[in-house]
C-alpha positions as CSV (number, residue, x, y, z in Angstrom):
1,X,-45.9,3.5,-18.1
2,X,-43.8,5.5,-20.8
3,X,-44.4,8.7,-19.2
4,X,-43.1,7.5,-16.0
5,X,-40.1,6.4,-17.2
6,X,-39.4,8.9,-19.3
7,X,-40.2,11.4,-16.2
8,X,-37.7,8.9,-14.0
9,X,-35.0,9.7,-16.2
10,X,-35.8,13.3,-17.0
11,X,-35.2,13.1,-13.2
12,X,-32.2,11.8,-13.0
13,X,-30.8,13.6,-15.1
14,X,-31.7,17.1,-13.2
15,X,-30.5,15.5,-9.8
16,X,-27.1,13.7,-11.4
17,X,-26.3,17.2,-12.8
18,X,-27.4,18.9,-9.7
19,X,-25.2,17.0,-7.9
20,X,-22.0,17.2,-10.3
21,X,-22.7,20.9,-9.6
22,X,-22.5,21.1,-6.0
23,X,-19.6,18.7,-5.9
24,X,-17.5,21.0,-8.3
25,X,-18.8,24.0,-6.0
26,X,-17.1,21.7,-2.5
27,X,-13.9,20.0,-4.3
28,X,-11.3,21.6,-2.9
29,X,-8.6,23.6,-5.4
30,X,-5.1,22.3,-5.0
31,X,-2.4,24.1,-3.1
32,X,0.1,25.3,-4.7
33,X,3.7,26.6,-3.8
34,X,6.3,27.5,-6.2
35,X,9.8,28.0,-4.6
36,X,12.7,30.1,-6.2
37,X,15.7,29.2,-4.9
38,X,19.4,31.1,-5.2
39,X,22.7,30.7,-4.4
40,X,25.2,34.1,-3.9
41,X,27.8,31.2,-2.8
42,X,31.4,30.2,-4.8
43,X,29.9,27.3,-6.5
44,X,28.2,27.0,-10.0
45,X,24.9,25.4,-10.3
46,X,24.6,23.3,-13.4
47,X,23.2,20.0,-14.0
48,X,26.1,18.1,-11.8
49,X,25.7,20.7,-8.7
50,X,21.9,21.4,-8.4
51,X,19.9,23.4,-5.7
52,X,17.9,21.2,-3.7
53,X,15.0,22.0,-1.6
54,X,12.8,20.4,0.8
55,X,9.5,20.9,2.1
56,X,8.6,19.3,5.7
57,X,5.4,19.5,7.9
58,X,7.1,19.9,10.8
59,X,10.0,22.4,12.2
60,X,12.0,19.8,13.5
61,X,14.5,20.0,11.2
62,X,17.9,18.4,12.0
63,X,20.8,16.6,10.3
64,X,19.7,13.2,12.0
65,X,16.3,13.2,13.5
66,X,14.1,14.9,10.8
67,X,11.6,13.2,9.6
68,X,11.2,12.4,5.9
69,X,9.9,15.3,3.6
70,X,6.9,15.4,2.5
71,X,8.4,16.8,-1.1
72,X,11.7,17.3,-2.4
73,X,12.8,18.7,-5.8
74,X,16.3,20.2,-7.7
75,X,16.8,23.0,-9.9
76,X,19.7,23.1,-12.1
77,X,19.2,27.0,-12.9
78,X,20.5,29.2,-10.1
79,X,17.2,31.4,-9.6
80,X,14.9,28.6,-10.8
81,X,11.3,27.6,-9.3
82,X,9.9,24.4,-8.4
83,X,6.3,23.6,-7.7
84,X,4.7,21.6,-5.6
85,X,1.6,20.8,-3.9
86,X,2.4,19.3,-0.3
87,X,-0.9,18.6,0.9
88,X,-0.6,19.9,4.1
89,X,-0.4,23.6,5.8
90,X,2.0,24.8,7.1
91,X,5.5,23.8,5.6
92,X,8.4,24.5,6.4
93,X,11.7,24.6,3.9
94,X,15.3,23.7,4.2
95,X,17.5,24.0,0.5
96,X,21.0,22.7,-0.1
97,X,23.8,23.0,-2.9
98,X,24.9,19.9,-3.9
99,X,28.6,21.0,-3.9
100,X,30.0,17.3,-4.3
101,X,27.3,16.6,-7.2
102,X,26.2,13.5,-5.3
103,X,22.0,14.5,-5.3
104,X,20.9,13.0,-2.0
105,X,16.5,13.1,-1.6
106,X,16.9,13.0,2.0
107,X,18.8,15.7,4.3
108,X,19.8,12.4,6.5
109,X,22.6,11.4,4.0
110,X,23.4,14.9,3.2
111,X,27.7,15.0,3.5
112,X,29.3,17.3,5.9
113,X,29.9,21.4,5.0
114,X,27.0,21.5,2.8
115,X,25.9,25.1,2.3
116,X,22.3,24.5,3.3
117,X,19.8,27.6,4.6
118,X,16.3,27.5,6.3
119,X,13.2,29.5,5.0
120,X,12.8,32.2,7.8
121,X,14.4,35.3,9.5
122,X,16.6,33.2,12.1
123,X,19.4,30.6,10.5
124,X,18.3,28.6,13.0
125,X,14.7,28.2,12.5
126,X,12.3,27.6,9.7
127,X,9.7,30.1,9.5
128,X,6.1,29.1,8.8
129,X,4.8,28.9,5.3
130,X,1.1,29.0,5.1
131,X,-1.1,27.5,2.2
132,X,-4.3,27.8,1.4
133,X,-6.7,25.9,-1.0
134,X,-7.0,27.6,-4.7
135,X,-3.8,29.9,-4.1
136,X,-0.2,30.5,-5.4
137,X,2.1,31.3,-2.5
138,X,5.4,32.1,-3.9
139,X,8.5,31.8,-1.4
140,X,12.1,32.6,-2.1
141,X,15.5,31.5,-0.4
142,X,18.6,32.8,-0.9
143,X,21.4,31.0,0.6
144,X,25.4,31.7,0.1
145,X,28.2,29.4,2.2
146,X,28.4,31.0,5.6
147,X,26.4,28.2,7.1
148,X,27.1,24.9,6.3
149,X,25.7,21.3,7.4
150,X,27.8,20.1,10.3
């Protein structure tokens, strides 16, 4: 009866390890995006008058009807980074300079002539940003105040 016992646990052991094996092989990497975010406009960025960027699931992006972001953060170094890990593919990003120093989380209750730029090619549209499990994508936006929240 020893033996068996002893040969129960000898496998169990084998198949608990087996199995903490193959679930380390299957559990997924996080995603990870790192944003650097600058401002060419007339403002300074410092800890009162941040950059501010968020990062949506959808490319609906408006001053009234966007949805909430799935992450926001605030630099208070012009040409600083901010991580994140969203959770979802793809993103799309809008930034702000908080001109008036009054940090807002949620582009909603952002005030009026807000210099504020979309990720992408058109001012008008947010571009597509693609993440995949166990990489790095890096994005940058540059921004300046020719376009401003309405």
């Amino acid at each position: 009866m020893f033996s068996r016992l002893s040969m129960l646990g000898l496998f169990a052991v084998i198949w608990c390890s087996a199995l903490s094996l193959c679930i380390g092989q299957d559990a997924a990497l996080p995603v990870s995006l790192k944003v650097t975010l600058e401002y060419k406009g007339s403002g300074v960025v410092d800890a009162e008058h941040r950059l501010v960027v968020f990062v949506y699931d959808t490319d609906n992006i408006g001053h009234q009807a966007t949805p909430d972001p799935l992450v926001t953060g605030a630099t208070e170094k012009n040409g600083g980074i901010l991580d994140f890990s969203p959770g979802k593919s793809p993103v799309y990003l809008v930034a702000y300079y908080d001109k008036a120093g009054s940090y807002k989380a949620d582009l909603k209750d952002l005030p009026s002539g807000v210099p504020a730029a979309l990720h992408g090619s058109d001012p008008a549209a947010a571009d597509p940003v693609q993440l995949k499990t166990g990489q790095v994508v890096q994005v940058k936006i540059t921004f300046d105040d020719s376009i401003v929240l309405p």
